[in-house]
mmCIF file of the C-alpha atoms, coordinates in Angstrom:
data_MODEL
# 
_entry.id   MODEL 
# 
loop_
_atom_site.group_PDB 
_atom_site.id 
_atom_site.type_symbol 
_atom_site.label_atom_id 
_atom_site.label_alt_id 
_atom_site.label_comp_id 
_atom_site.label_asym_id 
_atom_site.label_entity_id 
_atom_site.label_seq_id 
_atom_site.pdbx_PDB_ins_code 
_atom_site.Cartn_x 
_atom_site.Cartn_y 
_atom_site.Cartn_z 
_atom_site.occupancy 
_atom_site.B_iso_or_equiv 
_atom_site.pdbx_formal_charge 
_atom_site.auth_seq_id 
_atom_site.auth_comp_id 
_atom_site.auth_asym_id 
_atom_site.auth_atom_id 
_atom_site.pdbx_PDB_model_num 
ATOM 1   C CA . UNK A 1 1   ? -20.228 -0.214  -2.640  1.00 0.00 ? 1   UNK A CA 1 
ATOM 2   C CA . UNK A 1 2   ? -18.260 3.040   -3.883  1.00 0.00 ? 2   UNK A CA 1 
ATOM 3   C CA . UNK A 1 3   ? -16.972 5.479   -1.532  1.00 0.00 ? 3   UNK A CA 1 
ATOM 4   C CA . UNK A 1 4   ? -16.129 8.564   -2.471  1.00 0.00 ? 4   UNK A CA 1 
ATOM 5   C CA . UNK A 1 5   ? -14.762 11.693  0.556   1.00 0.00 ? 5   UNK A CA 1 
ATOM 6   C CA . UNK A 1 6   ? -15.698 15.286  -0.106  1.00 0.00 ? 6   UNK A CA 1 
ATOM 7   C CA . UNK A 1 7   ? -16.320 18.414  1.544   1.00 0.00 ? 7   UNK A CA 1 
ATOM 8   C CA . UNK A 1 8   ? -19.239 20.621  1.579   1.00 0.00 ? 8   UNK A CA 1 
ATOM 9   C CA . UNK A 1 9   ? -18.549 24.051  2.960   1.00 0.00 ? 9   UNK A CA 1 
ATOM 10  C CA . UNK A 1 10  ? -15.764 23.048  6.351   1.00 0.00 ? 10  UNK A CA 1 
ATOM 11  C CA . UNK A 1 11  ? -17.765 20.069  6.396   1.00 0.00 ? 11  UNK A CA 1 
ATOM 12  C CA . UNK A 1 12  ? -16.294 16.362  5.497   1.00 0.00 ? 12  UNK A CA 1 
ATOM 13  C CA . UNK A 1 13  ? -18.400 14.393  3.614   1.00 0.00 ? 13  UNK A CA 1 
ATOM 14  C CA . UNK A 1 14  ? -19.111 10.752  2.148   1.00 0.00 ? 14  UNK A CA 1 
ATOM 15  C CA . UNK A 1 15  ? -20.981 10.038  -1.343  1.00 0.00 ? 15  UNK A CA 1 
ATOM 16  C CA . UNK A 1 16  ? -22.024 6.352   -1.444  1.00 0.00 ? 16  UNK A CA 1 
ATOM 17  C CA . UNK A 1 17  ? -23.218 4.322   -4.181  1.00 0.00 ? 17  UNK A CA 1 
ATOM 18  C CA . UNK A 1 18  ? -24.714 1.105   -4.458  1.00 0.00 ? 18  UNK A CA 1 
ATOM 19  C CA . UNK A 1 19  ? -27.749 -0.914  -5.857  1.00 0.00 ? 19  UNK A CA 1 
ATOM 20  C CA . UNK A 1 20  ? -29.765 -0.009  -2.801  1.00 0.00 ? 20  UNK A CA 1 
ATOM 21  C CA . UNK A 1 21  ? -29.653 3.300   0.222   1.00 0.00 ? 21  UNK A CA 1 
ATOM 22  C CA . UNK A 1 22  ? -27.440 2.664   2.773   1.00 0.00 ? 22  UNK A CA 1 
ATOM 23  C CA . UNK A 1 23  ? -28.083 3.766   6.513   1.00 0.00 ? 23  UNK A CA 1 
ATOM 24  C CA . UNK A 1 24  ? -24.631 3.813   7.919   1.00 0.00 ? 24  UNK A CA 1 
ATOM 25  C CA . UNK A 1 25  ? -23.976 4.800   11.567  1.00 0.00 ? 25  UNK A CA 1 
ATOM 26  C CA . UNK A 1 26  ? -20.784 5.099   13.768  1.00 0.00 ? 26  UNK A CA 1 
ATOM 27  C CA . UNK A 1 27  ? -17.336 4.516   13.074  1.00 0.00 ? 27  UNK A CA 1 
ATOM 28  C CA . UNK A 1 28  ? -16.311 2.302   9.437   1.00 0.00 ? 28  UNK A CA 1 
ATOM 29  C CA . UNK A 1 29  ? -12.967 1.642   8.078   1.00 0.00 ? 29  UNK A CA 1 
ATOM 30  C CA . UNK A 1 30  ? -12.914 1.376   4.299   1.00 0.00 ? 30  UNK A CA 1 
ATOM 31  C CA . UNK A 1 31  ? -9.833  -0.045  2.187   1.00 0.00 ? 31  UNK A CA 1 
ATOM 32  C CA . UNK A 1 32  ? -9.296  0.651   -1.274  1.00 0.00 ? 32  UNK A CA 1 
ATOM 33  C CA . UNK A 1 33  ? -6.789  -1.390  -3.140  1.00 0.00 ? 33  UNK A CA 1 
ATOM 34  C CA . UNK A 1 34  ? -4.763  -0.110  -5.814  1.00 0.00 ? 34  UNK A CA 1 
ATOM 35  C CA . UNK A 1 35  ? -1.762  -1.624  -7.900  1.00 0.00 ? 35  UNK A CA 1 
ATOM 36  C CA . UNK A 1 36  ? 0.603   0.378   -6.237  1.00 0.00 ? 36  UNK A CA 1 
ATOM 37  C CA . UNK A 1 37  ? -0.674  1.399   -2.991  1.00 0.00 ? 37  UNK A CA 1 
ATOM 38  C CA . UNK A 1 38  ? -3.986  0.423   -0.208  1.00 0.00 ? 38  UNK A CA 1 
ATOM 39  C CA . UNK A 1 39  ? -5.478  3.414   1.104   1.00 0.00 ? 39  UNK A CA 1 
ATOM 40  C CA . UNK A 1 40  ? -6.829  2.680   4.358   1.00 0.00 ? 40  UNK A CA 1 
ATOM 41  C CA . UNK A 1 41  ? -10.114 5.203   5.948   1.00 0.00 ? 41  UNK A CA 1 
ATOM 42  C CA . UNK A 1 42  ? -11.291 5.297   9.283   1.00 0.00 ? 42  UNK A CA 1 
ATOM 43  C CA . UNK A 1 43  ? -14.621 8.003   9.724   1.00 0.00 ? 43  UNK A CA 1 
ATOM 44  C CA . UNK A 1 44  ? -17.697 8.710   12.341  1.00 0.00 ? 44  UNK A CA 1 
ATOM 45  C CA . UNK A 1 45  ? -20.747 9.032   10.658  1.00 0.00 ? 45  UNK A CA 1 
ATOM 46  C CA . UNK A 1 46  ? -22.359 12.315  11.402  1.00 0.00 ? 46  UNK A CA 1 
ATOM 47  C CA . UNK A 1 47  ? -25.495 12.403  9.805   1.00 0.00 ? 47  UNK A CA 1 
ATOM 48  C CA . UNK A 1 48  ? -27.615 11.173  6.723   1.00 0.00 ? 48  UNK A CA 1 
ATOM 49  C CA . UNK A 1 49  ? -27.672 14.645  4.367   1.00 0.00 ? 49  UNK A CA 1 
ATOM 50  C CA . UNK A 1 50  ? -29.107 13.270  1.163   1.00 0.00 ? 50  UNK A CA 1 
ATOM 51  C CA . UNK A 1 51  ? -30.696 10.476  -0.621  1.00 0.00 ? 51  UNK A CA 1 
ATOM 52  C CA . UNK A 1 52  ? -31.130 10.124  -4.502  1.00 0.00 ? 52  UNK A CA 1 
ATOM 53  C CA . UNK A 1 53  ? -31.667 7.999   -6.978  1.00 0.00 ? 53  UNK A CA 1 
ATOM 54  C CA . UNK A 1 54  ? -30.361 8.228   -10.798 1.00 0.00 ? 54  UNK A CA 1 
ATOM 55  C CA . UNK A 1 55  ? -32.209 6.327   -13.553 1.00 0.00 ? 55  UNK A CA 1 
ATOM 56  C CA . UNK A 1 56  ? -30.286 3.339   -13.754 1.00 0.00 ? 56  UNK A CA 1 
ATOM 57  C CA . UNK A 1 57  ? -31.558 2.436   -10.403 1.00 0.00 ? 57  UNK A CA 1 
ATOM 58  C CA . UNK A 1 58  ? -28.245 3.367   -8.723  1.00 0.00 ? 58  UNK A CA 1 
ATOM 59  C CA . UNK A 1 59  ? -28.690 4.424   -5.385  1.00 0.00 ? 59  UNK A CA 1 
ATOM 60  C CA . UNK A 1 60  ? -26.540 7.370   -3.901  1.00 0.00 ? 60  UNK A CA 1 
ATOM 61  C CA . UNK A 1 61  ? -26.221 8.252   -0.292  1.00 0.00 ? 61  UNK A CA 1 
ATOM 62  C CA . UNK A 1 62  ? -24.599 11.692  1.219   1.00 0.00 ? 62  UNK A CA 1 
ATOM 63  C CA . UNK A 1 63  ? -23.156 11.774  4.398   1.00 0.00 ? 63  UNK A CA 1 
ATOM 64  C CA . UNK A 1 64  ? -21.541 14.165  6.842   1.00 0.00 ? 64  UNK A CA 1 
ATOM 65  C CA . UNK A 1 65  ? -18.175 12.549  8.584   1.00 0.00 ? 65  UNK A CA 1 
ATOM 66  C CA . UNK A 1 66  ? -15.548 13.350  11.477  1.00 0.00 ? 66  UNK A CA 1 
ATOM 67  C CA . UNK A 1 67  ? -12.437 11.710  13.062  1.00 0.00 ? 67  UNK A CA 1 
ATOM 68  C CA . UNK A 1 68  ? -11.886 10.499  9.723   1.00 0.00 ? 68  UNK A CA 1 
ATOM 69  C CA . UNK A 1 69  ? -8.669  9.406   9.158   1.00 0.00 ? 69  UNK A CA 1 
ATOM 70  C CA . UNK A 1 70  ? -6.835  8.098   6.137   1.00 0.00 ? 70  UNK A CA 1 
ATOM 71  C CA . UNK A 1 71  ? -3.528  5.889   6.215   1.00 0.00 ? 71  UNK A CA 1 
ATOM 72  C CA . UNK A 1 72  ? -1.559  5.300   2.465   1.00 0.00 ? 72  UNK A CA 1 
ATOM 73  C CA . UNK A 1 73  ? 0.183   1.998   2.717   1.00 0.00 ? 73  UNK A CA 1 
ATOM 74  C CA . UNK A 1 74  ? 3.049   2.031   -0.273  1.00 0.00 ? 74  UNK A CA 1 
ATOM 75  C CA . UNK A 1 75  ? 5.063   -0.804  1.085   1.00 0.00 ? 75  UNK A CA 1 
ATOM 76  C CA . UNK A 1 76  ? 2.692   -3.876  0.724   1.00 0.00 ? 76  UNK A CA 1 
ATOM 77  C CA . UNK A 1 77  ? 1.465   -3.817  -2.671  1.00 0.00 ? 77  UNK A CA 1 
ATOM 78  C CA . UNK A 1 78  ? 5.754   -3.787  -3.046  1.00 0.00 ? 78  UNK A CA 1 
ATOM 79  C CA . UNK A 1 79  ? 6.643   -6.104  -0.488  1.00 0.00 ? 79  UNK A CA 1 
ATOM 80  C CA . UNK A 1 80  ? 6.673   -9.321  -2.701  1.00 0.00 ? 80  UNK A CA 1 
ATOM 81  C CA . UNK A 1 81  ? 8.867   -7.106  -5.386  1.00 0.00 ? 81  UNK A CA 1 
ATOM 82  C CA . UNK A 1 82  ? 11.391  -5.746  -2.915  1.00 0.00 ? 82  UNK A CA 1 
ATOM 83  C CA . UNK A 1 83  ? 11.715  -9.224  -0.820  1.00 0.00 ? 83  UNK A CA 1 
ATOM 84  C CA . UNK A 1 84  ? 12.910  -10.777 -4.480  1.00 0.00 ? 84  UNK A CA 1 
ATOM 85  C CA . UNK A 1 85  ? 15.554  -7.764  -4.644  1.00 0.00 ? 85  UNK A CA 1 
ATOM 86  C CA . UNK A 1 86  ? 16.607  -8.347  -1.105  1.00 0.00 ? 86  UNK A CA 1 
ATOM 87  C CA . UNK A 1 87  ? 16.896  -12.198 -2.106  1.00 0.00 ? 87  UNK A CA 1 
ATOM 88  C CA . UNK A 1 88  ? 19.256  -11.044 -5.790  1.00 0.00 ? 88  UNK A CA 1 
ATOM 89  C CA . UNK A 1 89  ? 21.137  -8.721  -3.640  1.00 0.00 ? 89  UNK A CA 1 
ATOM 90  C CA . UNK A 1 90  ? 22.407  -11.435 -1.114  1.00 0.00 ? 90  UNK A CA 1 
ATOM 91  C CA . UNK A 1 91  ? 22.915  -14.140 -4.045  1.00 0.00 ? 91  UNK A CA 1 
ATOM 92  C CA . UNK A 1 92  ? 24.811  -11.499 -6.508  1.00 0.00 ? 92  UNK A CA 1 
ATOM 93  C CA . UNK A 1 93  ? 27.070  -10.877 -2.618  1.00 0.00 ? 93  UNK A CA 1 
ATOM 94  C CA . UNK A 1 94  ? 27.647  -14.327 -1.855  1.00 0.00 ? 94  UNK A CA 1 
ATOM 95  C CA . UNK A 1 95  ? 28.563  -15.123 -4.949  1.00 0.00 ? 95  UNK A CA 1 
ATOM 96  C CA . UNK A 1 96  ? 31.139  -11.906 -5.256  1.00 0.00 ? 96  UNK A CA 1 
ATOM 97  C CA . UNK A 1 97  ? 32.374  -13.288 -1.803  1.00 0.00 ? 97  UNK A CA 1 
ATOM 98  C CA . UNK A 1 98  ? 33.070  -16.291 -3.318  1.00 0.00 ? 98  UNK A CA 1 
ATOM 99  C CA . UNK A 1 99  ? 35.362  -14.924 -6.343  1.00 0.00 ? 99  UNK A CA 1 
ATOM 100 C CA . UNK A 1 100 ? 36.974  -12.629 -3.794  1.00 0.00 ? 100 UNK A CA 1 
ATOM 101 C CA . UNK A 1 101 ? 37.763  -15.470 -1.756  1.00 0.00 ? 101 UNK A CA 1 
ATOM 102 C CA . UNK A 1 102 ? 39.330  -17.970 -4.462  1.00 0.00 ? 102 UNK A CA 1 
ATOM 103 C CA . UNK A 1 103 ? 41.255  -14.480 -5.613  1.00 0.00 ? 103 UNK A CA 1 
ATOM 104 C CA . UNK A 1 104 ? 42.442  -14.027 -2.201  1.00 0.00 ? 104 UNK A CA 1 
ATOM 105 C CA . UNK A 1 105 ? 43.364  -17.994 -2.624  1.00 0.00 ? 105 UNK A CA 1 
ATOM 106 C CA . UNK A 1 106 ? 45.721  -17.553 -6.105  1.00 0.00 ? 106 UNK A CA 1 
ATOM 107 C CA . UNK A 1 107 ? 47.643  -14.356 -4.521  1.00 0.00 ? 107 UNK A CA 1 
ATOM 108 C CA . UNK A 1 108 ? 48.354  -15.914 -1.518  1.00 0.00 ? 108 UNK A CA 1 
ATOM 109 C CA . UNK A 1 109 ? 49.615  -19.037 -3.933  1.00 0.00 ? 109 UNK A CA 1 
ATOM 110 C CA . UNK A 1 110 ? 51.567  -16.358 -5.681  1.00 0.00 ? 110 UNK A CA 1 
ATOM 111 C CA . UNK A 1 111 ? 53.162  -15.040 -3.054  1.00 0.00 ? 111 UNK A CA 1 
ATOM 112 C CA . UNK A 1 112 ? 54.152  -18.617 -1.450  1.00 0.00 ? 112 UNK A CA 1 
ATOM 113 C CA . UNK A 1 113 ? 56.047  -19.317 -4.934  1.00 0.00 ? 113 UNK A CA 1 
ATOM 114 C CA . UNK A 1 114 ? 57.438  -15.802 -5.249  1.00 0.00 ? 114 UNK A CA 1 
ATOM 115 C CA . UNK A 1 115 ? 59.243  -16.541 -1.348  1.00 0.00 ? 115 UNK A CA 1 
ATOM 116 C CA . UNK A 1 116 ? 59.954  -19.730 -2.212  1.00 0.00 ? 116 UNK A CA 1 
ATOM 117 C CA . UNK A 1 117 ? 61.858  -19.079 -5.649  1.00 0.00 ? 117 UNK A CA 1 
# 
């Protein structure tokens, strides 16, 4: 089924379509996924305005909302993406850790032959 939010004078609406009329009532939560985000929206139905039909038997529904509520969720289409640069970030520092620390090693080795001589 396709949602799609509106207004209609200081109204908020819904437009749905789908191979047969819908009769929605109460409170729905619809989520959208997108590549880059999920879009999240939480309504009240208010009433039934319209009904129509176009002629390739699609069936459109018009509805008057409240409370509705919409929440944009950027991180988790990401989270798999930013995890892996968490996981490069630590490698590429443990591994710098490691050079500085066999660095660390030949100065201090330098220094022990420099006092000695």
């Amino acid at each position: 089924m396709e949602y799609v939010f509106g207004t209609k004078g200081a109204a908020e609406t819904l437009r749905t379509k789908h191979s047969s009329h819908t009769a929605l009532k109460g409170f729905h939560e619809v989520t959208t996924e997108y590549p880059d985000q999920i879009i999240t929206d939480r309504f009240r139905i208010v009433r039934k305005i319209e009904s129509k039909e176009d002629t390739e038997h699609n069936c459109y529904d018009w509805y008057e909302i409240d409370s509705h509520y919409r929440v944009v969720d950027k991180f988790t289409p990401k989270e798999e993406e930013i995890e892996t640069g968490i996981t490069d970030t630590q490698d590429a520092l443990c591994e710098e850790s490691e050079y500085i620390e066999a660095r660390l090693a030949d100065i201090e080795d330098a220094l022990c032959e420099i006092t000695e001589g």
